[in-house]
N, C-alpha and C positions, 0 to 999 in steps of 0.2 A: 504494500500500500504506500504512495506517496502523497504528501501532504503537502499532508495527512494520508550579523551580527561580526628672515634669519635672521640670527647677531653674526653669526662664524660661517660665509660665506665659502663655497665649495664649488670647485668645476663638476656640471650635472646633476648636482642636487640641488632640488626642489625647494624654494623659496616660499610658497602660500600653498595653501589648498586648490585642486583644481577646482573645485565644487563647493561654493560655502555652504552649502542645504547637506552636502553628502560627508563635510568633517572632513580629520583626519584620523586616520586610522590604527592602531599599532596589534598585530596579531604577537599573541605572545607563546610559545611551547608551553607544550607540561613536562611533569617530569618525567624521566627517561631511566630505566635502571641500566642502559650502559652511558658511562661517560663518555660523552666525545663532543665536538662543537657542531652537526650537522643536524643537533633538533628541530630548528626553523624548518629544513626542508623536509624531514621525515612524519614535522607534523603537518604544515600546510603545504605541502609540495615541493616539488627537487625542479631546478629546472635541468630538462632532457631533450634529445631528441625523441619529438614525435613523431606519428605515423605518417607524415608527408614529410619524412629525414630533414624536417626544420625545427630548430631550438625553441621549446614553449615552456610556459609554466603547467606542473603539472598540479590537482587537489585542489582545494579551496583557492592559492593563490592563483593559478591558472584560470579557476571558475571565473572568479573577481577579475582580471585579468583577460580573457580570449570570450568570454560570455557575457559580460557588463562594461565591458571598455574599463576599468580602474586601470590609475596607473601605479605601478610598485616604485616605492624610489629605494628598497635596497634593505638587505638584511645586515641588522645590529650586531657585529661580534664579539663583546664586552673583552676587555683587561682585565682581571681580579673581579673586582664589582663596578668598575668606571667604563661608561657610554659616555664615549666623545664621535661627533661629526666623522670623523678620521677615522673611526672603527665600522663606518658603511663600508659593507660590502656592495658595488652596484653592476654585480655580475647578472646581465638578463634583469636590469632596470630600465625603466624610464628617464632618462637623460635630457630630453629636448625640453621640458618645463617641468609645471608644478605636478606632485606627484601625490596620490590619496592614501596609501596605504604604504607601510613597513612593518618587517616583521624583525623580531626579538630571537638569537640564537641564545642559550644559555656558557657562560664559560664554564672550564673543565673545574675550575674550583669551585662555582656556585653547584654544580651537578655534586662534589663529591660533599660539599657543607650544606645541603638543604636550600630548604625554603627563606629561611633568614636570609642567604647570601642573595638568593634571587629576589628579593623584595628589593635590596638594594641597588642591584642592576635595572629591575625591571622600574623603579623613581630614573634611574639617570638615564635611563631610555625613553623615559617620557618628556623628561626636561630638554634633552639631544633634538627629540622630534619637534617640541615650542619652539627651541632657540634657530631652527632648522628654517620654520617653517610660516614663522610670525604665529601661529596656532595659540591662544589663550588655556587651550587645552584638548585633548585627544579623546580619541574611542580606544577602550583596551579590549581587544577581544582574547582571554583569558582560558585555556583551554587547562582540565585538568589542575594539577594541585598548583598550577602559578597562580587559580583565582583566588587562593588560601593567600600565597602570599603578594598579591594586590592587594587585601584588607590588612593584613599585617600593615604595609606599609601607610594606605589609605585610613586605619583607623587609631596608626600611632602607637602601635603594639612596640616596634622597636625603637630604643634609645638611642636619639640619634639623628633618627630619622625622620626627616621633618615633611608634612603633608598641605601643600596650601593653594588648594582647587585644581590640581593639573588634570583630572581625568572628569571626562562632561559626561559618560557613558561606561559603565564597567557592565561587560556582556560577559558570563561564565559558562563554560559549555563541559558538561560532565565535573563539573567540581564537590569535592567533599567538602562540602562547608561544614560538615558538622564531623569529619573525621572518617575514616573508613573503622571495621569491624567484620565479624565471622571471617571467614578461609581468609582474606587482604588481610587481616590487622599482625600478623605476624609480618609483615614485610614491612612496616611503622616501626617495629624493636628492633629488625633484623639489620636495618641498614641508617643511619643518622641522618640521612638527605630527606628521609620521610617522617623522622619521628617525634613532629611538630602535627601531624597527621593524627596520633594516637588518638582517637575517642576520651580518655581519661583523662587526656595531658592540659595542662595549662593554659596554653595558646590560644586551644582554642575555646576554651572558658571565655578567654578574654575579646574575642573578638567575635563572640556569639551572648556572653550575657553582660559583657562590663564594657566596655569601650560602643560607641555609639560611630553608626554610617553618616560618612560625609552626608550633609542637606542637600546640599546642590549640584548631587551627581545622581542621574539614572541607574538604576539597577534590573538586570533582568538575569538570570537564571536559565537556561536550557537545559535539562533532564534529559539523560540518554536512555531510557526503559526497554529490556527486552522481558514480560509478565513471564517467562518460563526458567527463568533464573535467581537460583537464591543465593548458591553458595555459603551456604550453613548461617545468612543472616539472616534473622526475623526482623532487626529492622528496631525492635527493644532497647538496643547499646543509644542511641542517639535521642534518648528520652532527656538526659540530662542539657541537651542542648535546644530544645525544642520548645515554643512557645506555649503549646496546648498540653493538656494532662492526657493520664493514657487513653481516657475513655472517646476523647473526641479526635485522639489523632487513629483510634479504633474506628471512629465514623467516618473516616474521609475515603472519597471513595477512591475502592482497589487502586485504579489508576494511578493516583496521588500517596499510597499508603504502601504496595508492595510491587517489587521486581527489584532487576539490577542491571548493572551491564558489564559486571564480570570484576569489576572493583569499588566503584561507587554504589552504594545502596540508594532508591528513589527519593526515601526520606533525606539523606545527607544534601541530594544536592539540590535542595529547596531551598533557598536563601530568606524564603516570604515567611519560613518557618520556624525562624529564628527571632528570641525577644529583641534582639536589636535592632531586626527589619521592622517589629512589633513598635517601638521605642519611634522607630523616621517615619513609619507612616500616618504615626499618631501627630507628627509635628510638622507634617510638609504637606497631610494628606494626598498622598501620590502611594501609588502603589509599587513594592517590591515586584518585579512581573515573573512571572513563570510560564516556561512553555514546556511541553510532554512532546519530544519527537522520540520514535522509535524506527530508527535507521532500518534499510528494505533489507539489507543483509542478516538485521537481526530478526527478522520475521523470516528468511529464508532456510539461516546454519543451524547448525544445532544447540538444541537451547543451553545447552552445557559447555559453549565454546567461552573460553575467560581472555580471548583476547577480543574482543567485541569493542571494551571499552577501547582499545588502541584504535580496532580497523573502523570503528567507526567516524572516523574523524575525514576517515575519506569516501564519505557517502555521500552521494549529490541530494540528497534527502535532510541531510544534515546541513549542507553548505544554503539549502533555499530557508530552510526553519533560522540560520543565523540572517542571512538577507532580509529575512522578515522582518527579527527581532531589531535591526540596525535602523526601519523606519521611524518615521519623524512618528507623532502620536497624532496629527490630526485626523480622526477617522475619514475626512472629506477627502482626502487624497490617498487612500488606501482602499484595493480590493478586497474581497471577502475573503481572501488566501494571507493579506497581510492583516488582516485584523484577529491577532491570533488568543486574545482574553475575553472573546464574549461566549456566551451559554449556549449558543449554536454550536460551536465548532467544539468545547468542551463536551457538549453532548453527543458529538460523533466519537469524539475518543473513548469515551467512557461505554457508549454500544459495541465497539470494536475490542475492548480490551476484555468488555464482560464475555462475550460472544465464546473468544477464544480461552480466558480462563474456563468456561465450563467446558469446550469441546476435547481441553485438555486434561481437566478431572473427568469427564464421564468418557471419555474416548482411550485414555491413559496416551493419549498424544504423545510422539516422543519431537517433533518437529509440525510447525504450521509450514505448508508449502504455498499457501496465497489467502488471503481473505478482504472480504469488502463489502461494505454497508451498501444492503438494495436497499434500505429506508430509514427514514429518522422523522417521526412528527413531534414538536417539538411546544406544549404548551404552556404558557405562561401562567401559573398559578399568584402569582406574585410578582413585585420587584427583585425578589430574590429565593425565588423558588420554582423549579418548572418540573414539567412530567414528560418522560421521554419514552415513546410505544416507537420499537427499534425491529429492524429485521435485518442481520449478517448472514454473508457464504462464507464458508472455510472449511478448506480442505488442508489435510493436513496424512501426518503417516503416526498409526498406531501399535503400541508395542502387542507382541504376543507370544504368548510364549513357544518356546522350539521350534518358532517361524518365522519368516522375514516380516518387515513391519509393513500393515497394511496399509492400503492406498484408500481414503475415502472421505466423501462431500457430505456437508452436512449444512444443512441452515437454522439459524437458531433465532429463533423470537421472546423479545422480552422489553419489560416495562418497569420503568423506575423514576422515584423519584430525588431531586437534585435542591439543596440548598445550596445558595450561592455570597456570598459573601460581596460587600461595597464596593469590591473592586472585579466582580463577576469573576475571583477565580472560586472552585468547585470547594466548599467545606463541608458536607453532611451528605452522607447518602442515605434517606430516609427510607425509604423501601425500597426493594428488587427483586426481579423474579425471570426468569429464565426456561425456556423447553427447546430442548433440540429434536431435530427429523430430518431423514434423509430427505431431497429429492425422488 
């Protein structure tokens, strides 16, 4: 299913924005369990020859890039923790003007010290990009544990380090805001570059109940959810970080409540579910925003595969759900595809995700091989309540014993009802009900 983010003057780099509505931009890595300095390309693209033997970008940056006209003005390769001008890389940049986007490689000692070191690089890569760019301040597009340490730095956790409006937009795409746990948390002790990640640890105590989100920066969230993945967590460890008690983070519906994508839990990477988000949007009235994509791969591999969370960073599923999240907020100039927080478009995810949770309890499913909502009515009980009468296909391969796994369709109908919170994301799943039948 597809868905259903100068002062110090240089020869070729970019001086302003080409787009003042489109920003600038900085994609940042996450972290990497081998050291090396080629993050930037491994997570949003390498540039290569492609299949007409000419040199493109390929991933997200190529998306950005050969699909949207952006232009790249060149990847960041830090010293120690110091982004200066002089450290662009602008191999397979944009050179004749101004340039929209740049991305952040991490150096060999921020990989081998953690999150700490990279909070520090990734401020003097934002400051590089201003002083670059005349920009008053950037878009961080934040992939994995560098969103942990963007708020480190953005919310003053390190000593030191000082935070004062540089980022207009912090986009997080699979982050653990609230820490990882089950099978992942042993890789939090096991190595020091993660172990600011711990669930238990300190950190993030501080930058989820005690330190408070910049005011006058956007926040949005992207959840990577594959429903057939647990990995030995229920999802329980990130109670202490979490805004609601257990009973109503029990009422939020499945979608919002369980799956994984092979290291982050769906809870962890809710940023809206945190008392701090709780704390800005009491005081700014704006919403923390959250979006649910689940990459087409993860609906395709097996739902036991743990490297999801990595490959999915190169799914064209993911790169349109950041696109989205990077628009401006007027609804008047957005399609129904980019308007990604209203009770519509939550209400298809939540028939698609119920759909396939039961076809894979009553089928003993061991992989979905496609599924897709023939209907969604959609009615308004409230300003913040509606009732949704849904009908999904999904076929999928079921386990059996001493035989190969069967091949078979099934369409399921059901009806539920949806509490929606001031800012139309989903909080109560009041009622639901479900029956499956072949064709």
């Amino acid at each position: 299913m597809r868905w259903l983010l100068m002062c110090v003057a240089m020869p070729g780099v970019a001086c302003a924005a080409a787009n003042d509505d489109r920003g600038v931009t900085l994609l940042v890595q996450g972290a990497s369990p081998i050291s090396n300095t080629k993050g930037a390309e491994a997570t949003w693209g390498e540039y290569e020859v492609g299949p007409d033997n000419q040199l493109c970008w390929s991933g997200f940056a190529g998306y950005l890039v050969h699909r949207h006209g952006w232009k790249l003005g060149g990847i960041f390769r830090p010293v120690g923790e110091q982004v200066l001008p002089q450290h662009l890389d602008t191999m397979g940049a944009y050179q004749d003007g101004p340039a929209d986007f740049y991305m952040l490689a991490s150096s060999v000692s921020a990989q081998d010290d953690g999150l700490i070191s990279r909070a520090r690089e990734l401020a003097s890569a934002v400051d590089a990009v201003c002083a670059m760019t005349g920009a008053k301040a950037v878009r961080c597009i934040c992939y994995s544990a560098s969103g942990v340490a963007a708020r480190f730095w953005m919310q003053g956790a390190i000593d030191g380090l000082g935070y004062d409006g540089q980022v207009s937009h912090l986009v997080t795409l699979a982050t653990p805001h609230a820490g990882i746990a089950g099978l992942a948390r042993p890789v939090s002790k096991l190595w020091k570059r993660y172990e600011t990640l711990d669930v238990e640890g300190e950190w993030l105590r501080k930058i989820n109940r005690e330190l408070d989100l910049p005011q006058d920066c956007r926040f949005t969230s992207i959840v990577l959810q594959s429903p057939g993945l647990t990995i030995g967590d229920s999802g329980n460890a990130y109670l202490r970080f979490l805004r609601f008690p257990q009973e109503q983070i029990d009422a939020l519906p499945p979608l919002l409540r369980n799956g994984h994508d092979g290291v982050v839990h769906t809870l962890s990477a809710q940023l809206h579910l945190t008392p701090t988000a709780a704390r800005y949007e009491n005081a700014t009235d704006r919403p923390v925003e959250v979006v649910v994509c689940r990459p087409q791969q993860m609906q395709l591999e097996d739902a036991n595969d743990l490297t999801l969370h990595t490959r999915a960073v190169g799914d064209e599923t993911v790169w349109r759900a950041l696109m989205c999240a990077m628009q401006t907020r007027s609804a008047a100039r957005l399609d129904d595809e980019q308007r990604l927080m209203e009770q519509r478009r939550w209400a298809t995810q939540i028939a698609l995700h119920m759909a396939e949770t039961t076809v894979r309890r009553e089928q003993l499913a061991t992989r979905i091989t496609s599924s897709a909502v023939l209907g969604v009515e959609h009615t308004q009980l409230g300003r913040q309540c509606s009732r949704i009468t849904w009908r999904c296909r999904v076929r999928c391969e079921s386990w059996r014993l001493f035989a190969k796994p069967e091949l078979g369709e099934y369409e399921v109908r059901g009806r539920l009802e949806v509490v929606f919170d001031r800012f139309q994301r989903p909080m109560m799943l009041r009622a639901a009900s479900a029956e499956t039948s072949q064709p």
